[in-house]
C-alpha positions as CSV (number, residue, x, y, z in Angstrom):
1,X,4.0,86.5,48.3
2,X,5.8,87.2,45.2
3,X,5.3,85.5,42.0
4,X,8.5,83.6,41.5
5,X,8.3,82.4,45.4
6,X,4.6,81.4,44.9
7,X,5.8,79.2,42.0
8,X,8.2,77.8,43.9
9,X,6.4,76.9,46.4
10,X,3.8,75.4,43.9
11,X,6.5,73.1,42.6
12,X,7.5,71.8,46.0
13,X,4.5,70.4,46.2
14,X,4.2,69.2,43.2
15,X,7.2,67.2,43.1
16,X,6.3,66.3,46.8
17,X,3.5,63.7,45.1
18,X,5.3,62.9,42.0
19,X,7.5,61.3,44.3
20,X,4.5,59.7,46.2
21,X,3.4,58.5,43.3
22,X,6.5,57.1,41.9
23,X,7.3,55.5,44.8
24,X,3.4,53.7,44.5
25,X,4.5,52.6,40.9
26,X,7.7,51.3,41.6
27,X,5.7,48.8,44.7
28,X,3.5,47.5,42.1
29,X,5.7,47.0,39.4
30,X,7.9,45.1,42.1
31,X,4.6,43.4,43.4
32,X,3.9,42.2,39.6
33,X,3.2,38.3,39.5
34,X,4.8,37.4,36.4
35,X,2.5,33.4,36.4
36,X,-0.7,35.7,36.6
37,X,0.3,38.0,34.0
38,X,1.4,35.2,31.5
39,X,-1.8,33.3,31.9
40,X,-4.4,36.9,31.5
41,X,-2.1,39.3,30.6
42,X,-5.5,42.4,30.1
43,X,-6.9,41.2,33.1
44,X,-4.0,41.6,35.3
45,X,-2.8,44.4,33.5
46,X,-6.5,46.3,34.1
47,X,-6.6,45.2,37.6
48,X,-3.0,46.9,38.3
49,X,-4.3,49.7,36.9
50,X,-7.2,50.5,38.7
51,X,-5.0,49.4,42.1
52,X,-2.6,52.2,40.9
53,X,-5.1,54.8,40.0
54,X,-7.3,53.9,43.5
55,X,-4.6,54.1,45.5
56,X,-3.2,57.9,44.0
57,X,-6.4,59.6,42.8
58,X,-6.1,61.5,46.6
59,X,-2.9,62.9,45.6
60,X,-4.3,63.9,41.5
61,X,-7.1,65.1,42.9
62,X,-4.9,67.5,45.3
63,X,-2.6,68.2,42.3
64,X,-5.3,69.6,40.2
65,X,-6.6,71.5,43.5
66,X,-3.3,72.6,43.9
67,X,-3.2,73.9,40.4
68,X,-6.6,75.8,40.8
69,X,-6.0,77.7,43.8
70,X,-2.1,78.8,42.0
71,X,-4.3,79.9,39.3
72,X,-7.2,81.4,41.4
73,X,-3.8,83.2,43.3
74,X,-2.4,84.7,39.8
75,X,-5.6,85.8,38.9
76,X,-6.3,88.1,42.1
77,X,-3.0,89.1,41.5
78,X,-3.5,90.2,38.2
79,X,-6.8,91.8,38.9
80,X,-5.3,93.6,41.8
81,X,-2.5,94.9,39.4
82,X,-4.8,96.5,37.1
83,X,-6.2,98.2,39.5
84,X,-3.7,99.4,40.3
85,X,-2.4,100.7,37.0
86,X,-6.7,102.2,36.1
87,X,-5.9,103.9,39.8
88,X,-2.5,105.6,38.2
89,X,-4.5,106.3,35.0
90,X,-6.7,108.5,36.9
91,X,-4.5,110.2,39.5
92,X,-2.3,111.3,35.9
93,X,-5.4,112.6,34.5
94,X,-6.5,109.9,32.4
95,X,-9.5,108.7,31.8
96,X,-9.6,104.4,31.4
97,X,-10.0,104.6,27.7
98,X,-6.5,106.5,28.2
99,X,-7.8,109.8,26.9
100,X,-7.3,112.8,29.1
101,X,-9.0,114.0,31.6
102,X,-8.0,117.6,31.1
């Protein structure tokens, strides 16, 4: 797979769980209960947070596994392409610290 359609890819399903996400946020913030949060505004406030990180750390946790395997992916590439270019080096008479072979 090329480069440019591995990227795209990447960000497909990237924005696939941003918009999981946002749609999580957007049910608690409609879920908010304004009484509670007047009368213990940290507690409530810390409570909603740790709902809304419980309920996505699945999908971070796949996001950052998503963004180690596109890494893991460029980085064979890349290895595979310098092999490729040492293989040329030789077959044109070069040695790999580019002096000739000849």
């Amino acid at each position: 797979m090329s480069d440019s359609k591995l990227i795209k890819a990447h960000q497909i399903k990237l924005q696939k769980l941003r918009d999981e996400i946002k749609d999580r946020k957007q049910e608690i913030l409609d879920n908010i209960d304004l009484d509670d949060l007047m009368m213990n505004p940290k507690p409530y406030l810390d409570k909603l947070a740790k709902e809304f990180y419980e309920s996505n750390e699945d999908k971070y946790k796949k996001a950052i596994g998503l963004g180690k395997s596109l890494s893991k992916k460029f980085i064979k590439g890349m290895k595979n392409d310098s092999s490729k270019v040492q293989d040329a080096s030789i077959q044109n008479g070069q040695e790999e610290g580019g002096e000739s072979l000849k």
